[in-house]
FISEMAR-306947 format. One record per residue: residue number from 0; x negated, y, z negated of N, C-alpha, C in turn. Coordinates in steps of 0.05 Angstrom, whole numbers. Layout:
<recs>
NUM/X/Y/Z/X/Y/Z/X/Y/Z
...
</recs>
This chain:
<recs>
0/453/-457/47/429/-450/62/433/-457/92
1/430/-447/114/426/-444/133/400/-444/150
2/400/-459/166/367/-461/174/374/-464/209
3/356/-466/222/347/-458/255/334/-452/265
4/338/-437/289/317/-427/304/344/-402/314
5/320/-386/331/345/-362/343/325/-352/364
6/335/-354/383/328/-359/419/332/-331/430
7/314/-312/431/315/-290/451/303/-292/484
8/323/-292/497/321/-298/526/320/-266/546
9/294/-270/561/305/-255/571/301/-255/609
10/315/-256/624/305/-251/653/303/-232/672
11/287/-238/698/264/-219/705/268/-223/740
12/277/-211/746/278/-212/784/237/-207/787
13/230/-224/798/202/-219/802/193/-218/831
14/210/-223/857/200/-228/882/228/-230/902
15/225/-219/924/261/-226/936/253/-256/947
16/236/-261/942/241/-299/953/214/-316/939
17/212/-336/942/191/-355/934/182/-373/956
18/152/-381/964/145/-401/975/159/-430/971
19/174/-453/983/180/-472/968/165/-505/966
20/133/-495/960/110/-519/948/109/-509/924
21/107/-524/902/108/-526/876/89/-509/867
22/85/-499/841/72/-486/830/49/-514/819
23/31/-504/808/12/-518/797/5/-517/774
24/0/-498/766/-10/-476/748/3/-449/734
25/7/-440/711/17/-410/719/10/-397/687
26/-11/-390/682/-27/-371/668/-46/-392/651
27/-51/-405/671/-75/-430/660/-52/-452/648
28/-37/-449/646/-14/-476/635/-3/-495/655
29/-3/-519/643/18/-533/680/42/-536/671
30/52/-535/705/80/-535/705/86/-564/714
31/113/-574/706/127/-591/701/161/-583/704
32/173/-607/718/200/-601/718/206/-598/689
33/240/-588/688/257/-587/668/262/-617/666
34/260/-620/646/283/-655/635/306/-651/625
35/336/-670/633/360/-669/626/346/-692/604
36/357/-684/575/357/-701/551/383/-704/538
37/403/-708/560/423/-699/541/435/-727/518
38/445/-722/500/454/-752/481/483/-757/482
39/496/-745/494/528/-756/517/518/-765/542
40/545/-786/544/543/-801/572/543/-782/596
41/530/-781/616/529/-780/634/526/-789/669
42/538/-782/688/546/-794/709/509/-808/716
43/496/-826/731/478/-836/728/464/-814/753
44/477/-811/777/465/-798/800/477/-763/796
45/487/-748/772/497/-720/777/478/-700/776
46/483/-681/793/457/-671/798/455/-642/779
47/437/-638/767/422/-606/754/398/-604/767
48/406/-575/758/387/-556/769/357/-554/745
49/336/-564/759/318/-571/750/293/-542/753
50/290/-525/736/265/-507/749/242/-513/739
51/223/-500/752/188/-500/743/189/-490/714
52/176/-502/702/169/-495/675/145/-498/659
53/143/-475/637/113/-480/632/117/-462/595
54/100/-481/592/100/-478/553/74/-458/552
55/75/-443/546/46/-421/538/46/-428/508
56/23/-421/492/14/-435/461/33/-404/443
57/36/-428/423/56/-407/410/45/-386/393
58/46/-360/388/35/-341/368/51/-338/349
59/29/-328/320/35/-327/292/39/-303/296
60/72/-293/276/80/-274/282/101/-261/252
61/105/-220/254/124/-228/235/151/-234/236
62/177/-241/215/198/-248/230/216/-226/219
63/241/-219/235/258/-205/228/264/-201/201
64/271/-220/196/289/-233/155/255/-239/139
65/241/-219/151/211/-221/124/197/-243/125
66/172/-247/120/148/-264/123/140/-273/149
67/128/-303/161/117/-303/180/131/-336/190
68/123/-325/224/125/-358/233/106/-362/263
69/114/-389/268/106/-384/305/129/-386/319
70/119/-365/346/144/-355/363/131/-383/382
71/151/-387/400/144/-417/415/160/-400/443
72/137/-399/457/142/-389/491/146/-409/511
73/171/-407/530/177/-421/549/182/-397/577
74/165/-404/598/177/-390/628/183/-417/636
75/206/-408/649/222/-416/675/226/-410/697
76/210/-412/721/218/-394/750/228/-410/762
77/253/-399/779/275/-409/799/262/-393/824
78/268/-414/849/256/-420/875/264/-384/882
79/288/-368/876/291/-350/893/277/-323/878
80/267/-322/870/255/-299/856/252/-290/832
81/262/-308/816/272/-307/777/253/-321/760
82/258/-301/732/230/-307/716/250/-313/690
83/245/-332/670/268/-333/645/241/-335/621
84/249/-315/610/228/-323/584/245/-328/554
85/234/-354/551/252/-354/518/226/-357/501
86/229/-345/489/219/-347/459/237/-351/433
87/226/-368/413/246/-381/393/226/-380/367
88/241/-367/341/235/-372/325/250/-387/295
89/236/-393/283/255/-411/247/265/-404/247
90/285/-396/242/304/-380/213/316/-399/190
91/312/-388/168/326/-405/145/338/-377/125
92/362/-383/123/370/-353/108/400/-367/96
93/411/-350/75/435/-356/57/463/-357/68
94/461/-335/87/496/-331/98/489/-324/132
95/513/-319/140/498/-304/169/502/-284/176
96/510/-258/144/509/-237/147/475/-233/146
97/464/-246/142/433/-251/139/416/-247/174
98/430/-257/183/419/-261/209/427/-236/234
99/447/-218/227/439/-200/240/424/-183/250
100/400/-171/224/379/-162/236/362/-178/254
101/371/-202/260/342/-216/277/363/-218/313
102/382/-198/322/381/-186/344/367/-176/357
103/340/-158/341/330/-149/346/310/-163/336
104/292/-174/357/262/-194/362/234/-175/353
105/220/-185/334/195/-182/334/175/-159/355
106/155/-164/345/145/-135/370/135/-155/389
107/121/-182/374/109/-200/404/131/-209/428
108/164/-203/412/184/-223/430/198/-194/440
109/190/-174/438/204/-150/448/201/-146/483
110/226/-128/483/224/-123/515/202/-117/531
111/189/-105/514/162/-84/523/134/-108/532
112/137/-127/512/117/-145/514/129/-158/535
113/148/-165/540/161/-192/560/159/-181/581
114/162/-156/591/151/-139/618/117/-135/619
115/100/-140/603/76/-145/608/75/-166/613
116/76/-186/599/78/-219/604/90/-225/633
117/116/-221/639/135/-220/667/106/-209/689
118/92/-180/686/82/-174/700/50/-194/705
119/42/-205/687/21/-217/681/25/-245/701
120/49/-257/698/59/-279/710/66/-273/749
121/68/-246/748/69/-240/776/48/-242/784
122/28/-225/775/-5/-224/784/-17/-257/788
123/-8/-275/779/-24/-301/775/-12/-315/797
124/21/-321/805/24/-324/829/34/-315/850
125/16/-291/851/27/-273/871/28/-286/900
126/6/-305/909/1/-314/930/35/-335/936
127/50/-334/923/74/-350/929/96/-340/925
128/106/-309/919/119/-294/911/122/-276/949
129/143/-282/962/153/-266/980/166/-240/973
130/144/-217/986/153/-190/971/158/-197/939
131/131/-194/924/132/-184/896/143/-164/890
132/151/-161/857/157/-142/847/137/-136/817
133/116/-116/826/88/-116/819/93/-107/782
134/119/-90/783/125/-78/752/154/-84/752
135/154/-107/750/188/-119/738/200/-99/708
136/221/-78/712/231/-57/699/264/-74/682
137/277/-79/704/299/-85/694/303/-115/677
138/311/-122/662/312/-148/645/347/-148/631
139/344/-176/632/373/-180/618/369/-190/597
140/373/-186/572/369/-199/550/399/-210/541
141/394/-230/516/414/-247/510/393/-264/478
142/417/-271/464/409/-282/438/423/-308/434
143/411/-333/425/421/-357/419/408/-357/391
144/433/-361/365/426/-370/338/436/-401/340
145/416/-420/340/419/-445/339/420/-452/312
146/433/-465/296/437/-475/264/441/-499/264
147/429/-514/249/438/-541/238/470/-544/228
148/478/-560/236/510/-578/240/515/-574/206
149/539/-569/200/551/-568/177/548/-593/163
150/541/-606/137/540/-639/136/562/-638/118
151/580/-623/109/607/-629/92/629/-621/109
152/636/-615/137/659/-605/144/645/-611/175
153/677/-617/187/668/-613/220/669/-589/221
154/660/-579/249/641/-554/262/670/-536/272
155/689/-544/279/717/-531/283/733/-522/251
156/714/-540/239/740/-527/215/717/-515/190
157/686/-510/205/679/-496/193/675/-463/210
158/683/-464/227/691/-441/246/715/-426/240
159/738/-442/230/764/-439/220/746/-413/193
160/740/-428/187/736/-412/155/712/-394/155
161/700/-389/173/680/-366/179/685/-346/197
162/708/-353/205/710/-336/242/704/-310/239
163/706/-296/218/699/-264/214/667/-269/209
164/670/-286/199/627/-272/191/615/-278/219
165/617/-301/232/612/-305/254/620/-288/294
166/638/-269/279/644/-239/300/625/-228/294
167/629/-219/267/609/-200/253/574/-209/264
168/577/-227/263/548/-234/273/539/-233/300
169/558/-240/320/552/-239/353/563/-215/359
170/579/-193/344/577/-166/352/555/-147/334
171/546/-162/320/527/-148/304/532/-130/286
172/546/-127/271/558/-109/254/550/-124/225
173/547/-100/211/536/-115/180/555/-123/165
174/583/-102/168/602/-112/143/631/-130/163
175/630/-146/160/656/-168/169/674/-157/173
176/682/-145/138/713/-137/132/722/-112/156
177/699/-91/167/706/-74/187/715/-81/215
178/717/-107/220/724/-117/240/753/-118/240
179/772/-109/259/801/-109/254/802/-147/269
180/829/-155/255/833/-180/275/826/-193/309
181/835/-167/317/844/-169/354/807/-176/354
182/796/-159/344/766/-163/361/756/-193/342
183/758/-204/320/749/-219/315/757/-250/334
184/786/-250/334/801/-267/360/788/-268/383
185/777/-242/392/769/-232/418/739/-243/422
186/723/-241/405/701/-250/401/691/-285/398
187/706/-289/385/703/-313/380/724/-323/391
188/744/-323/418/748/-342/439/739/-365/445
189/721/-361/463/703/-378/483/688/-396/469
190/702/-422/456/683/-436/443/687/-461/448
191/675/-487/435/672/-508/459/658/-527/440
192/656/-552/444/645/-574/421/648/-604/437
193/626/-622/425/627/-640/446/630/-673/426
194/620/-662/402/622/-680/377/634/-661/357
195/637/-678/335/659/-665/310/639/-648/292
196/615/-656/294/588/-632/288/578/-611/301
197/579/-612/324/575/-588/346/595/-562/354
198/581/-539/354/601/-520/361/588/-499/382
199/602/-493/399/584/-467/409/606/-440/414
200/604/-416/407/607/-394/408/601/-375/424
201/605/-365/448/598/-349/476/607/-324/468
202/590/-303/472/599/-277/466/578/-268/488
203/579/-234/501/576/-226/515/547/-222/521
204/535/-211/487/508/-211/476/497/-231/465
205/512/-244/456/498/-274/434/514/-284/437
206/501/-313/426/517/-337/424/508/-348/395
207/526/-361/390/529/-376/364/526/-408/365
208/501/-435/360/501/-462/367/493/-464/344
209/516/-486/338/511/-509/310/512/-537/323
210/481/-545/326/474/-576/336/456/-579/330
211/438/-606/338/414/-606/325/394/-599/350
212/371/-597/337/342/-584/356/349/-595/388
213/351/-628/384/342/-644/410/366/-640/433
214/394/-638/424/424/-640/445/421/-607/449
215/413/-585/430/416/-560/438/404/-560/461
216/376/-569/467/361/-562/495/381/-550/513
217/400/-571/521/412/-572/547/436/-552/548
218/446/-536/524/464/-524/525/453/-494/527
219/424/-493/513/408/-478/514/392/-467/541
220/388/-488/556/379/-494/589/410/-477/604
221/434/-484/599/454/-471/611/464/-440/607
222/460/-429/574/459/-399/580/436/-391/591
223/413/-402/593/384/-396/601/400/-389/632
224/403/-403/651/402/-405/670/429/-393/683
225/453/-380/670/477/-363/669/459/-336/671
226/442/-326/638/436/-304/637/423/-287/669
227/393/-312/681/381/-302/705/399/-296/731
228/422/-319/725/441/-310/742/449/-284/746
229/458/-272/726/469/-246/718/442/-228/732
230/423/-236/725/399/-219/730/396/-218/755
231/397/-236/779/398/-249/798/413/-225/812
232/440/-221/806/459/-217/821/462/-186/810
233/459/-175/794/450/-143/804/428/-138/809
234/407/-155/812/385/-142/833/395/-143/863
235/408/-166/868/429/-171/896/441/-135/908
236/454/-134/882/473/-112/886/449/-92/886
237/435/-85/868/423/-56/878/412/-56/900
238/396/-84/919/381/-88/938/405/-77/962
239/434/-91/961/442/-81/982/461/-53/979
240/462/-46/954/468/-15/955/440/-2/972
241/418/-6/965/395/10/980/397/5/1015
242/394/-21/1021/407/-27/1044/425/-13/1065
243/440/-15/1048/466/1/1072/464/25/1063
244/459/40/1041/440/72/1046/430/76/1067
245/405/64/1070/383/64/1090/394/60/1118
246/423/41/1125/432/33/1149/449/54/1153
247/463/68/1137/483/92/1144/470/126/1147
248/441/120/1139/428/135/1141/407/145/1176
249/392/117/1177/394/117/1204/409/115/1227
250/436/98/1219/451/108/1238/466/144/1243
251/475/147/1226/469/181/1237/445/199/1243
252/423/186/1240/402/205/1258/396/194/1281
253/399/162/1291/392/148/1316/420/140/1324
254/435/150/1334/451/139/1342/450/119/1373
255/439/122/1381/435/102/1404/408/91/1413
256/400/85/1387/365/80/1391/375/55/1358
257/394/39/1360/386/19/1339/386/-6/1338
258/356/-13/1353/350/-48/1361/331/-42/1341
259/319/-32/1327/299/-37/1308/317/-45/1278
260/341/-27/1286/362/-23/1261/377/-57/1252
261/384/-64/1278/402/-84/1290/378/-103/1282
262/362/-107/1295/334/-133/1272/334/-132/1251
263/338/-102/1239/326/-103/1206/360/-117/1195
264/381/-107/1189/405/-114/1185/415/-146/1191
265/404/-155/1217/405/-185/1213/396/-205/1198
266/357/-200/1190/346/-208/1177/348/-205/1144
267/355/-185/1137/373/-182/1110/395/-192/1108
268/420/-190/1123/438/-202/1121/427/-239/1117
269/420/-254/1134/407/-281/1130/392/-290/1108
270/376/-272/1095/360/-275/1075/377/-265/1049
271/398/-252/1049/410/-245/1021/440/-273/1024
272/442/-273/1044/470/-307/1044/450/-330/1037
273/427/-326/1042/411/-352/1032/402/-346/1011
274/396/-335/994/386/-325/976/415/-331/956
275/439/-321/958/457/-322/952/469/-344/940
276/463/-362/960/480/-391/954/458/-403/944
277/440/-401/942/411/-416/926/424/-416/896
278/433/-392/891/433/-374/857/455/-384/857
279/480/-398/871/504/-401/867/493/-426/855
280/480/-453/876/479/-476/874/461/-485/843
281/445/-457/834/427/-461/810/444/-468/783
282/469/-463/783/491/-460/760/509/-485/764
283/508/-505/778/529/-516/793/519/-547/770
284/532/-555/758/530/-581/736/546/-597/742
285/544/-617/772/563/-634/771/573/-655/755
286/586/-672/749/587/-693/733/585/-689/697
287/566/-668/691/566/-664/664/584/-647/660
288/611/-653/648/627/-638/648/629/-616/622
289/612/-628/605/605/-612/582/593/-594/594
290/568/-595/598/551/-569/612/570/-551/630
291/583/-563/646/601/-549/659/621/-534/650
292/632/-540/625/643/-524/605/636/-503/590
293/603/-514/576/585/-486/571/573/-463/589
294/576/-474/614/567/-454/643/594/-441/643
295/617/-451/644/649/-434/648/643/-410/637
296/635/-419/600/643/-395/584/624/-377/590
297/598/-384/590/586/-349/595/592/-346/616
298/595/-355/644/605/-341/671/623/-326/666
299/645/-331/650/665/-312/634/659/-291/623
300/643/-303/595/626/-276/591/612/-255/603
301/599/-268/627/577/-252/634/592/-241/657
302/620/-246/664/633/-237/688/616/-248/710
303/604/-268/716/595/-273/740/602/-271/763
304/620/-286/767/651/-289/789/655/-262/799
305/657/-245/780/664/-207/786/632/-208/801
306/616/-209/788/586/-203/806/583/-212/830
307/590/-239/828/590/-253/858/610/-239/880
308/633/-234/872/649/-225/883/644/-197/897
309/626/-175/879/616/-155/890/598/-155/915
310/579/-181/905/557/-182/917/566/-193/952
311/594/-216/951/601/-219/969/620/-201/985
312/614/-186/976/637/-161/986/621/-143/1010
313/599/-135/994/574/-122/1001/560/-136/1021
314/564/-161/1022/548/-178/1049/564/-174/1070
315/597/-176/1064/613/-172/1083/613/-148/1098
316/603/-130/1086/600/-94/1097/579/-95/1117
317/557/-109/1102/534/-114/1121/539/-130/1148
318/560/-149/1142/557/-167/1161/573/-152/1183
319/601/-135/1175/615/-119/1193/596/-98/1198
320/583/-88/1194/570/-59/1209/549/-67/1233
321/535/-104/1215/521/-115/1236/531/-122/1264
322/561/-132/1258/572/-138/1291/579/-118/1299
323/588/-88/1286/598/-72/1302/565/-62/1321
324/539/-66/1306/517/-56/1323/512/-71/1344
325/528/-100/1334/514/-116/1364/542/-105/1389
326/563/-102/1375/583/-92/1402/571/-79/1412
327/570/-47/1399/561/-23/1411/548/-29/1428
328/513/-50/1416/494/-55/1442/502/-65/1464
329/518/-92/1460/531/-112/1477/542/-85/1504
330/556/-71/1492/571/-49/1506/559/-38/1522
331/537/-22/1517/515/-7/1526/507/-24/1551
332/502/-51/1541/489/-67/1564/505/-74/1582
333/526/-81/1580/556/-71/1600/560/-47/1615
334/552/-41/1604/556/1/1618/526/-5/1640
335/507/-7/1630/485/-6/1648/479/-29/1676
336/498/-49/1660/491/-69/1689/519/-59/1701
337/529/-43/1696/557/-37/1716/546/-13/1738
338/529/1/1721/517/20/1733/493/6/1761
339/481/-9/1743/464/-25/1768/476/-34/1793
340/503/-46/1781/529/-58/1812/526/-34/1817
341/538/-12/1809/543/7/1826/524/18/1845
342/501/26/1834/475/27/1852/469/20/1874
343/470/-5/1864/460/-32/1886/487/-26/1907
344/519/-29/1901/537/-23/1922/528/0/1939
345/519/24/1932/517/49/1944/488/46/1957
346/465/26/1957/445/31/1963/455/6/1997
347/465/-15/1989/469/-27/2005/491/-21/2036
348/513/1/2015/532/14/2032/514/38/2051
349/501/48/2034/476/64/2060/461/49/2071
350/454/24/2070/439/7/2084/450/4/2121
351/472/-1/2115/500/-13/2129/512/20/2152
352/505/42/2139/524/64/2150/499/74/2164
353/475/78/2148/459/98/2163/447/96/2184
354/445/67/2198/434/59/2215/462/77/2250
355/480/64/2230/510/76/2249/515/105/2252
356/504/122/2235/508/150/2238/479/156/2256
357/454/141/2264/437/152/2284/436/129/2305
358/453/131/2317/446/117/2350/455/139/2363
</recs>
């Protein structure tokens, strides 16, 4: 028998920036930091990333694998514009070809609802939301099956002897045996353990945790906070694909009319490098080198690094088209005070002659 919980996460670009005075409140619930609980040693001063958080009351609901439970709601909002909603429910089931169908969340934990909810949570603090985003569309979802620790075998050598049901399960496929080798290898890579009971499993879509309720938090807090990343950083990218649209656009119809252009392009550029390194520093687990190990693997997974790398690519475009507008101006303004010398020489050189051409 197998028993747990199984964690549908999903995040929400809600605003291109945030006020930074604390929230108070946020749909009649209070907010409260995150707590590190972790039960390994840790450095005494290492720093995590702590967000606003807030428990909403949990609803009776039905569950994937038949009958009923309560779903248990958590938001998380990060300072730069990000919304994380997890919802978690029981699971107790025989194998974990069992647990496939519960990929697919409930109607209360479904996408559809979490973009009402996401939107519901915009409306309440809108007053602290820099440029809202009034109907949050895009979402990243992601699945954590958390299970109780094997009590006859360590967690590596009960991985040894499951590794196919456990592909089968974080690619979601019903029958095992259809899985050729390469992808079950491939799948079940990225894995990681911190005691001889613990295991975790990173896959692109889901993850696989065998620990108990209280040490999962924090490993659970780290794909939480990987996934918004991901979310984070193609809203980045579509914002400055639109961006330099809009800048390559007006520059061929204004070509010598762009100080309005040249403000707007600075002020984006500044606000997306700060914005940038906020979402870098949100992932950053010094000292806990475990966490830092569970952050590796989904950044792996989730290709982050490749995202970042886009996104810094794309600032660089911005930032080069920006100096080429300040040359051009710089230039312009060169050309015109040269023109002024010149003026001024020719107004002064008639000053000097005309008097000499009438005596």
């Amino acid at each position: 028998m197998l028993t747990g919980h199984v964690t549908w996460l999903y995040a929400f670009d809600i605003a291109h920036d945030m006020r930074r005075e604390p929230l108070k409140t946020v749909l009649g619930r209070p907010v409260e930091p995150w707590l590190l609980a972790t039960d390994h040693r840790v450095p005494r001063q290492s720093f995590f990333h702590r967000p606003q958080t807030i428990r909403l009351p949990p609803l009776e609901s039905a569950l994937p694998g038949g009958g009923s439970g309560n779903l248990e709601r958590t938001l998380k909002i990060l300072p730069v514009g990000g919304l994380s909603l997890a919802i978690t429910a029981p699971v107790c089931v025989d194998s974990l070809s069992q647990l496939v169908p519960w990929h697919e969340p409930p109607s209360l934990a479904a996408a559809s609802a979490m973009r009402n909810l996401a939107q519901m949570v915009v409306q309440d603090i809108r007053e602290h939301l820099i440029q809202p985003i009034d109907f949050p569309e895009e979402t990243e979802a992601y699945t954590v099956f958390r299970l109780d620790p094997p009590c006859d075998q360590d967690a590596m050598a009960w991985l040894a002897q499951h590794r196919r049901e456990v592909a089968a399960l974080l690619t979601q496929e019903l029958d095992a045996e259809r899985l050729c080798a390469e992808e079950v290898a491939e799948t079940t890579s990225r894995y990681l353990g911190y005691y001889k009971d613990d295991l975790l499993v990173v896959d692109w879509d889901a993850a696989l945790l065998l620990d108990r309720p209280g040490p999962a938090r924090e490993i659970l807090h780290v794909l939480e906070l990987a996934n918004l990343q991901l979310c984070e950083l193609e809203a980045y990218d579509r914002l400055l694909d639109s961006a330099m649209e809009r800048s390559y656009t007006d520059l061929s119809r204004r070509r010598q009319r762009n100080g309005a252009l040249l403000r707007k392009l600075g002020e984006l550029r500044i606000d997306l490098s700060r914005l940038s390194d906020e979402l870098t520093h949100a992932g950053k687990f010094l000292g806990d080198w475990h966490l830092a190990r569970v952050y590796e693997a989904a950044s792996s997974r989730f290709h982050l690094s490749d995202w970042q790398r886009v996104v810094d690519d794309k600032l660089k475009t911005l930032d080069d088209l920006y100096q080429t507008l300040k040359h051009d101006q710089f230039n312009r303004w060169l050309l015109i005070l040269e023109l002024v010398v010149i003026v001024i020489l020719v107004l002064e050189a008639t000053l000097v002659i005309y008097p000499l051409l009438h005596r």
